[in-house]
Structures are given as C-alpha cells and as structure tokens.
LOGUDREN-879265 format. One record per residue (C-alpha): x, y, z. Coordinates in steps of 0.5 Angstrom, whole numbers, padded with zeros to 4 digits, always signed. Layout:
# LOGUDREN-879265
XYZ;...
This chain:
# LOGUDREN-879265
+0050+0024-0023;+0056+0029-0022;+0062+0027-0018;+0059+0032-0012;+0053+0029-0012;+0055+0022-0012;+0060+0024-0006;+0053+0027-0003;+0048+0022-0004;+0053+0017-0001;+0054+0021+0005;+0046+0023+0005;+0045+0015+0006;+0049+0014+0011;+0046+0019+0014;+0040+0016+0013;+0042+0008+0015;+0045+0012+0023;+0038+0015+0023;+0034+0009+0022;+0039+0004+0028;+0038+0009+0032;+0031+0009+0032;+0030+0003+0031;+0035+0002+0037;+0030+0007+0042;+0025+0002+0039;+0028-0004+0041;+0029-0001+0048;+0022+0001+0049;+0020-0005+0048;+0025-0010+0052;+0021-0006+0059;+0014-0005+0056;+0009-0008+0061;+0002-0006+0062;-0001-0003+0067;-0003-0008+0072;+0005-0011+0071;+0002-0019+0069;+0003-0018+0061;+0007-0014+0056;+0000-0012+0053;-0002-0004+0054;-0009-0004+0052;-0015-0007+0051;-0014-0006+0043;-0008-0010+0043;-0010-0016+0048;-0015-0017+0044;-0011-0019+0038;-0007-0022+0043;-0012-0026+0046;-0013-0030+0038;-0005-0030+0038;-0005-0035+0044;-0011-0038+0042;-0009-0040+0036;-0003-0043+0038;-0006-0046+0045;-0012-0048+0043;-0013-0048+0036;-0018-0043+0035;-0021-0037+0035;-0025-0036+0040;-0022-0033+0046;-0027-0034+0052;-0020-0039+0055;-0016-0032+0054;-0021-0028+0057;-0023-0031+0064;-0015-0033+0066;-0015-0028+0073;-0008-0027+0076;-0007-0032+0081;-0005-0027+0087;-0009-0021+0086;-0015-0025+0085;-0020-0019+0082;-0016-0019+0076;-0017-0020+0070;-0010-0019+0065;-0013-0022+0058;-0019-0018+0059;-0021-0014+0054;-0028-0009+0051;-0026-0010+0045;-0028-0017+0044;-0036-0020+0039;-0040-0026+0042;-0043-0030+0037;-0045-0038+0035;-0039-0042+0033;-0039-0048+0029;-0040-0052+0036;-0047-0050+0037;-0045-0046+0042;-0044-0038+0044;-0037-0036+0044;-0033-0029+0044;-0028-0027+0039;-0023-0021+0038;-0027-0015+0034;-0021-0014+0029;-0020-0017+0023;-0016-0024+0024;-0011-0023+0017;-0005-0020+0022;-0007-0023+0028;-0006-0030+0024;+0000-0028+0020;+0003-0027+0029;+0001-0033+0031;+0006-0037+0025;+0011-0033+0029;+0009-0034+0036;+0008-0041+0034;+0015-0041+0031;+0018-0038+0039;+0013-0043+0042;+0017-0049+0039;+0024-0047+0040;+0023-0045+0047;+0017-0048+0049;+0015-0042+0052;+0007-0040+0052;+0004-0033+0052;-0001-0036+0057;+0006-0037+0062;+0010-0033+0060;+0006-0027+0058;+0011-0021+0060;+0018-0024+0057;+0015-0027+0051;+0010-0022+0049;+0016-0018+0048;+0020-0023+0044;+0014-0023+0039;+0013-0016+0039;+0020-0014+0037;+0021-0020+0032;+0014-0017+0029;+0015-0010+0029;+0022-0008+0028;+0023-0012+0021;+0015-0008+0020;+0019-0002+0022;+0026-0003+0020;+0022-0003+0013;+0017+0003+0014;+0024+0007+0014;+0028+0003+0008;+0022+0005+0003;+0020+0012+0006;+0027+0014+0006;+0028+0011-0001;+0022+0015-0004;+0024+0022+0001;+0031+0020-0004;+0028+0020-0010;+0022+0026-0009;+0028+0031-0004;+0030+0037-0009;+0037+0038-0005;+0041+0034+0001;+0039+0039+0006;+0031+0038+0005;+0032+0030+0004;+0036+0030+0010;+0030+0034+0014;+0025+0029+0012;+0030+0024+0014;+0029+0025+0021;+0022+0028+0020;+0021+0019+0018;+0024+0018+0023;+0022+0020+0029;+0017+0026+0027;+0010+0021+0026;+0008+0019+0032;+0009+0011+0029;+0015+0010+0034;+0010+0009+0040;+0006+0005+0036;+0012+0001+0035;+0011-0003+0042;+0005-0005+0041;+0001-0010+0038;-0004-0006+0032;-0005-0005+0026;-0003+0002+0025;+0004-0001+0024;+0003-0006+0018;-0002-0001+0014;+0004+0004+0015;+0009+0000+0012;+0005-0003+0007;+0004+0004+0005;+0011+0006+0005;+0013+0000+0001;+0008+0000-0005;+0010+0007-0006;+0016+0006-0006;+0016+0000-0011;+0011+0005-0016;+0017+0011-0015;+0022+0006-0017;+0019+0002-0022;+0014+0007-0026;+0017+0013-0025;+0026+0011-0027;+0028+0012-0034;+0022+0010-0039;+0027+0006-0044;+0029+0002-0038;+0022+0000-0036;+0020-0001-0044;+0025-0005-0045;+0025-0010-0039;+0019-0009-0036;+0019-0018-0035;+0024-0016-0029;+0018-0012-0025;+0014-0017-0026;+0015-0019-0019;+0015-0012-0016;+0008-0011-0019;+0006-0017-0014;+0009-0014-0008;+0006-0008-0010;-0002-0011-0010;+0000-0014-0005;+0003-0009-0001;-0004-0004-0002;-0008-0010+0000;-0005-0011+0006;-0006-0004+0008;-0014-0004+0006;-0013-0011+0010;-0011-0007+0016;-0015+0000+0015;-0020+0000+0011;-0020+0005+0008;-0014+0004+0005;-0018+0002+0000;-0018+0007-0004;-0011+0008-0004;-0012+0001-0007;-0016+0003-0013;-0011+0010-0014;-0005+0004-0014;-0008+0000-0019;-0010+0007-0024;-0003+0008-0022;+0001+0003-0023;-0004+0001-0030;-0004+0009-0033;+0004+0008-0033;+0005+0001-0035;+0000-0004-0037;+0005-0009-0036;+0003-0008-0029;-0004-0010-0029;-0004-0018-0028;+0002-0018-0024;-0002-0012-0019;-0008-0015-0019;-0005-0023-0017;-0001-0019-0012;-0008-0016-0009;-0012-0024-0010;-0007-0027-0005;-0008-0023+0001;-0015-0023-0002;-0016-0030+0000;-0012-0029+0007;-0016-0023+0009;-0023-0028+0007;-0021-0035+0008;-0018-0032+0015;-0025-0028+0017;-0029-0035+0015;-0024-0039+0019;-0025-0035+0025;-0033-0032+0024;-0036-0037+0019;-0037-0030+0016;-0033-0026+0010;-0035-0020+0013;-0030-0017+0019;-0032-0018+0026;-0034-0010+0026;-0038-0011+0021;-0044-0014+0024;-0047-0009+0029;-0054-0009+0026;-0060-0014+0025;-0059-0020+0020;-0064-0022+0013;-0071-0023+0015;-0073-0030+0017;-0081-0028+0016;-0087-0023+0016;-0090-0025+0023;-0097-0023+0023;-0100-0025+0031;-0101-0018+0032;-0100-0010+0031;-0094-0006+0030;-0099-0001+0035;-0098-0006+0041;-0091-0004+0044;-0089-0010+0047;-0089-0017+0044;-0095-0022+0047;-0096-0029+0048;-0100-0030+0041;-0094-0028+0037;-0089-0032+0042;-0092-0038+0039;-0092-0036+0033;-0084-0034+0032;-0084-0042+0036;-0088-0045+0030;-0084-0041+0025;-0077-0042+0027;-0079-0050+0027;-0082-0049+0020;-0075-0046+0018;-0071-0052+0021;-0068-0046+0026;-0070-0049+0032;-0072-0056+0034;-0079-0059+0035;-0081-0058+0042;-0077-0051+0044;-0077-0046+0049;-0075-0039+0047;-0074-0033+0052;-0075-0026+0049;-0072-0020+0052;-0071-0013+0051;-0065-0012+0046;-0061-0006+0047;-0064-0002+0041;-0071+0001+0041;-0075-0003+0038;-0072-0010+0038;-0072-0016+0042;-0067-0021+0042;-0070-0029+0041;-0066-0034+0045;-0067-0042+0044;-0062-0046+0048;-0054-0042+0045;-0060-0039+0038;-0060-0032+0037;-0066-0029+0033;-0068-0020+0033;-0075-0020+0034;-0077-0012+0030;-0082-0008+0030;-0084-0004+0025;-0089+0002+0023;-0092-0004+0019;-0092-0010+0023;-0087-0014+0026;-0081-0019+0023;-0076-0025+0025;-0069-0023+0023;-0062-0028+0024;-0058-0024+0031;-0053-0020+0027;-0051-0015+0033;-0044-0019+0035;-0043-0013+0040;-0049-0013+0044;-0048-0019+0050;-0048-0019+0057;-0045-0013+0061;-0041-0010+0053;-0038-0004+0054;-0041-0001+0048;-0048+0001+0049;-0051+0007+0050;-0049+0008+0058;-0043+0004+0058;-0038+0007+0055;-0035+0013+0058;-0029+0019+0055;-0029+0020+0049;-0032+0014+0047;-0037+0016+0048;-0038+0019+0041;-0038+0027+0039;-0044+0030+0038;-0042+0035+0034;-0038+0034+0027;-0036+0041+0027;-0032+0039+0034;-0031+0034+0031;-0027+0037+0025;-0024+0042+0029;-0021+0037+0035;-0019+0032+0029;-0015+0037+0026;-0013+0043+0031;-0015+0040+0037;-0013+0036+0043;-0013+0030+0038;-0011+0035+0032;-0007+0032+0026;-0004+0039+0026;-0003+0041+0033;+0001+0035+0035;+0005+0033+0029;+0006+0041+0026;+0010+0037+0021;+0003+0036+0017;+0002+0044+0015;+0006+0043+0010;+0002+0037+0007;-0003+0043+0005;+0002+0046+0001;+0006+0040-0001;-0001+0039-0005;-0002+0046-0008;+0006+0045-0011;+0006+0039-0012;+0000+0039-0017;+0002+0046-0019;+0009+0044-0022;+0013+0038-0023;+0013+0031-0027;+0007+0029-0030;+0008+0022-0026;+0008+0026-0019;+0002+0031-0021;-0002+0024-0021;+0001+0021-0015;-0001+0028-0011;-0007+0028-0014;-0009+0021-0012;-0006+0023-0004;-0010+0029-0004;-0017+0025-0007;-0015+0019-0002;-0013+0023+0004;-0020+0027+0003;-0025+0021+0003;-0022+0018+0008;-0023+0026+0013;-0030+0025+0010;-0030+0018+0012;-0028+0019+0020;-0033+0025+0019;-0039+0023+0018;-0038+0016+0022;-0044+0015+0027;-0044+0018+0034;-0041+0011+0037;-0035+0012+0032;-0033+0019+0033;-0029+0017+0039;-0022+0021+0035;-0020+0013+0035;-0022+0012+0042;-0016+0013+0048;-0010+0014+0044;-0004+0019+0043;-0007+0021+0037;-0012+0021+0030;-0009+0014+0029;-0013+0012+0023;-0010+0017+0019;-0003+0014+0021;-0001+0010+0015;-0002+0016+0011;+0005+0018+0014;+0009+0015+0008;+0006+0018+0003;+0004+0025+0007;+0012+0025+0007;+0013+0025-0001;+0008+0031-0001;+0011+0034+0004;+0019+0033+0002;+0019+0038-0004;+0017+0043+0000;+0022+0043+0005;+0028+0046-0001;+0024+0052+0000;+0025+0053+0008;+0033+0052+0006;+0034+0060+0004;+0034+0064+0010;+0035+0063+0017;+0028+0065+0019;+0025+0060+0014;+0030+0054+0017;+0028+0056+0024;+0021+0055+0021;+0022+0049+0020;+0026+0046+0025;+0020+0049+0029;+0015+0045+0026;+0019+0039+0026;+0021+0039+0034;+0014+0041+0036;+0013+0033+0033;+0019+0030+0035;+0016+0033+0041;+0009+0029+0042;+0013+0023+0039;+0017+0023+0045;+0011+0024+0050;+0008+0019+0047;+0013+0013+0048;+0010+0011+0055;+0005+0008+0051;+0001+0009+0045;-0006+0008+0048;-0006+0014+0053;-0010+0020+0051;-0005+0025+0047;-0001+0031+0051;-0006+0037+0049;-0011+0033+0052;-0008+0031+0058;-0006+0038+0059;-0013+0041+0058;-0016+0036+0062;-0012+0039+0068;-0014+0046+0065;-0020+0044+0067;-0023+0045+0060;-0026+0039+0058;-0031+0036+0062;-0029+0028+0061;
C-alpha cells in the first residue's frame, strides 16, 4: 500500500466510524421516545409483544407461557389490553394444562431475558411495572451493540470488496442509513440479529480465507476461533430467519472449499447454537419443531371404523369409539367424557377430553384419530379464514405477488432503489474478479433465489409480503452481503456527473423510505400508504 492509499484508507475509516455514530446516535434517539400506539408500553406491534411477552415471563414467572402477560388490562382504560398480541399458539404444557405461547422461535427471546434479567437485579424494575422505561433500556442494551456490529463488519467488508475511495465511501453511507434495518432497530424482532449475524460471518470469511494465502497456510491455528464464530454466526442467522439456512450450507462449502482447517472449528460453531435453538424450543414447547411449525394434524393414533367416510358428520357410534380408543391408548382416563366440535378445517373435528386435545379426520377412505398439532386454531384466533384482515389476508396471485414483492407497494426495488444494482453486481461479479469472489457471488445469487422462490410459492395464508410492515422484511438480512455484491459496481458511476447523479438518485430515494419508516417499523410501507389514498387498493 502506497503512502496515498494509506493516508486515504485512514481517512476512508474515519469517515466510516462518523457514519456509524451518528446512525447509531439517530437510533439511540428513536429508541429513548419509542411508545406504542395505546401509550402503556414501548412495545410497537403484536410481533414484538409477542417475544416481549416470553422476555417478562421468563424472568417474572419463570416460564414460557404467556397467559399472566396476555390478560394484564390497563388500570385506568379498562378495555385495554397492552401485552396482547395475535401472534401467540396454544398448546398442552407439562402442567396438563392449556397455556398460550409466543409463535416465535424462543432462542433470541431467551438470549433477551438474560439481559432483562440482568436489568431486573440491578434496578429492581420489572417490565410488568415499568413497561415503557424499562423496555426501552432493553431494547437499546440489545440492539444497539446488534447494531454497532452490523456496520463494523459490513463496513469492513464494503473495504475490502470497494475498487476506489469514492464508491467505498458511497456504499458507507448506503450501510448506514440506505436498508430500511434502522427502523428495525427500535423494536424488538428478529430481522436485526439475522442481519448482523450475516454481516459479521461474511466479514469473518473476507478476512480469513480471502487475505494473503501464505498467511493462511502458514497459521491457520490462529483462525481457529474465528471459524467457531463464523458457524455460529451462520447458525444464528438460520436460528432467526429460516431460510438462512441455505446460506449456512453456502458458508460451510465456502469456508471448507477455501481452508479445510476450517470445517471442525465451523461446524463446532454451527453445534453450539444448534443446541440452544433446540434445547430452548424443548424447554419452551416440549418440542423441536418451532412454534410455526405446528399448524396441521399430528401422527395418527388409530384407524377408526364405526362408520363411513360418506357419512359427513361423526355419530354416537364412532364417539364411543374414539372413548374407548384414547382409553386403550393410555391417552385419556377410564370413565372420560369427550366433547367434539367442528374444527376450522374442512373435514376435522377437534376431540376434547378435560385440557386433552385430539384431530378427528375424514377422509375418501374412513375416518382416523390423530394427536392435535394445529397450535394456532384456539378460541377467538386471528388466523382463520375470516378473521384475518389487510394483507393478511393472503395474495391470491403469485404473479402480484412477484410484482408487489419486488416493484410494488412492498417492492425490494421501488423502496430501496439501491437494490437495482444487485442484479448487476451479480452479472459483474461472477463475470470478472477473483476466484474467492466469483464463488461468494454465486452463492448470494443461488441463496437470494431460493429464498424469492421460497416466500413465492409460500400458502396463501403466508403471501401476506411480512404482514404490516414497512417492507419485504424477510429478505432484510440479505442486506449485508447484497452490499458486497453491489459495492464494486459503484466504481463505474464514478466517471460522469451523469452516472454519479444516478447514483446519489438511487441512494437518496432509499434514504428516503428509511427515513419515512423510523416512526415505526411495523406500519405499512409509504407506497402503500399512498396508494391506499389514491384509492388503488381495496384493503
């Protein structure tokens, strides 16, 4: 490096630790006055006081269950409900009992209540009393170290993949306050940490097998530990948006193609919050499945044969016989009464003895008996057909869907224009440049298409474009490395005013829907907003 390019890198960085501050500052602020709608909590939207409600629990209880978080009512308005939340499943627990959960997988909210639990002692605060002051206290002790490390490893890898000072400086500020992560940065969710775990596992992989090769062949015992980080890293991404998961097997390829020093120290990585994300999930549910897994019927218990797959509605016969049935199966008591009603599938019944939950089936052959796997179908759910409103309500068609998911009023393109260079980032990259950055391209290409396909051909009740908020936000922690792609194409705008005019265009346009979105994150986007004025939506 000459004497130049020293004296421009360290000025490059200082630049970038200026950014940084004071968008962790404007964050800081946002989150020091963040109060939700009905002004008892600092919580923003049912997603949020969902986990928030396992947080408190946790700590105050000592359980997962959330039905003591969900019936708290404001003292002085009376019909209000401020831990409410619709995203919540109901199931046995290990006291024979039915008891409400949050949906969301309980590895991060768990990881919460250590520092909640940490605040607790030293303040003796509770979230319970002190809902709005103290959840803002957590939510800053959380997510602005979160934060503070999404730009300090994406940053660093803007440095390494960045051909000149004026487009490394361009993509800073593009990391910084051109994703619409700042909104998310106010709330409790699990964008932020999928984001940053991203960040910072492709951080470690630029610096570790893409460097000097003498360096890495000669010493690859001092790695070692920044391999585990790097499995773990890619784990917890998966851990908070599944479909990380196939970024995890990129990784590892990665990782293992360059160095196979690496493959042990990643996968020990990948074991250690393996074990949290399921040993947390069987402390909470008993199961290893998340809580958004369970949405359909359990394995079959037995062959019922009382009477006909024509007969539409169950009879008296086949009653006794599901008694005698769950009896001989040790799943009921001797002498139990059971109550059938209709289920909000076609074709199935839901068998209640006592707390005991069982799926009755019809089928074209006959009907069965099967253990109660629907967590989310309990008295008064939001989710049944007819419950849910706006867009949860589903997209019918995949074609709108394609379009608003990526043009439209939720579009990836239309509200951060800043991803149009993404499409070309990806022909350059895998077109030219190193062999290490030809394969990492590749692999952000193959991942960033699995998961469109994956949100695409999702069921109608998950076409919801994330439900209400300010954006796709399931394809928020491709935000790292979609900088990476993007970085190198920026040197290009450089050499005409036109080009550069382009591009501070792009950039301002996503600045601009970051900025409308720090209220909150969970609202409807501004194009949809706007649109819904223009009278061109019709919910």
């Amino acid at each position: 490096m000459t004497g130049q390019e020293s004296t421009e890198s360290s000025a490059r960085r200082g630049t970038y630790y200026i950014l940084a501050v004071v968008a962790l500052a404007l964050t800081a602020g946002r989150i020091s006055v963040v109060t939700g709608r009905d002004g008892t909590t600092a919580f923003l939207s049912a997603n949020d006081r969902s986990r928030w409600c396992t947080v408190a629990s946790l700590v105050e209880h000592g359980t997962y269950a959330i039905d003591t978080q969900i019936e708290i009512v404001d003292p002085i308005r009376r019909h209000i409900h401020p831990w409410q939340t619709i995203d919540k499943v109901r199931h046995l627990g290990p006291d024979d009992q039915q008891h409400y959960y949050s949906s969301k997988p309980p590895l991060f909210p768990t990881a919460v209540a250590g520092v909640y639990k940490v605040v607790n002692l030293a303040t003796g605060m509770t979230l319970t009393q002190q809902p709005i002051y103290l959840g803002r206290i957590i939510i800053a002790l959380v997510n602005l170290p979160l934060l503070a490390i999404f730009f300090m490893a994406t940053l660093g890898c803007i440095e390494r993949v960045g051909k000149d000072d004026w487009s490394k400086r361009i993509a800073a500020l593009g990391c910084c306050f051109g994703t619409m992560l700042l909104p998310f940065s106010i709330s409790l969710n699990n964008h932020l940490p999928a984001a940053t775990a991203t960040a910072l596992v492709a951080w470690l992989y630029l610096g570790t097998c893409c460097g000097d090769p003498s360096t890495e062949k000669s010493k690859p015992a001092r790695f070692t530990s920044l391999w585990l980080l790097a499995g773990a890293s890619a784990a917890f991404a998966a851990a908070n948006e599944l479909p990380a998961l196939s970024m995890l097997v990129f990784w590892f390829g990665l990782f293992a193609w360059k160095n196979r020093s690496s493959v042990v120290p990643f996968i020990g990585g990948v074991a250690i919050v393996a074990f949290g994300f399921f040993g947390t999930n069987w402390l909470a549910h008993e199961s290893l499945r998340p809580p958004y897994a369970h949405r359909g019927n359990g394995d079959t218990i037995v062959t019922l044969i009382s009477q006909t797959a024509e007969s539409s509605e169950p009879g008296e016969a086949l009653k006794r016989e599901i008694t005698d049935q769950l009896v001989q199966a040790g799943l009921v008591d001797s002498g139990s009464q059971i109550q059938l009603t209709p289920s909000d599938e076609d074709a199935r019944w839901r068998v209640r003895s006592n707390h005991r939950q069982f799926a009755l089936l019809r089928s074209e052959t006959g009907w069965s008996l099967a253990h109660w796997d629907d967590w989310y179908e309990y008295p008064n759910t939001y989710w049944k057909d007819g419950s849910r409103r706006g867009v949860d309500r589903g997209e019918s068609s995949r074609f709108i869907y394609f379009a608003q998911m990526t043009v439209g009023h939720h579009g990836i393109f239309s509200l951060t224009p800043l991803w149009l260079l993404v499409p070309v980032g990806f022909f350059m990259g895998l077109t030219g440049g190193p062999t290490e950055s030809r394969r990492l391209t590749l692999a952000i290409l193959v991942a960033t298409t699995v998961c469109f396909l994956f949100y695409l051909n999702r069921p109608l009740i998950d076409r919801n474009y994330g439900g209400v908020s300010v954006c796709f936000r399931w394809l928020l922690w491709f935000a790292p490395l979609w900088l990476i792609v993007v970085t190198p194409t920026m040197a290009w705008f450089k050499n005409t005013q036109a080009r550069r005019g382009t591009l501070y265009g792009l950039l301002a346009l996503s600045v601009f829907s970051m900025s409308a979105s720090l209220e909150s994150p969970w609202q409807s986007p501004w194009i949809y907003r706007f649109w819904q004025f223009l009278g061109w939506l019709d919910f």
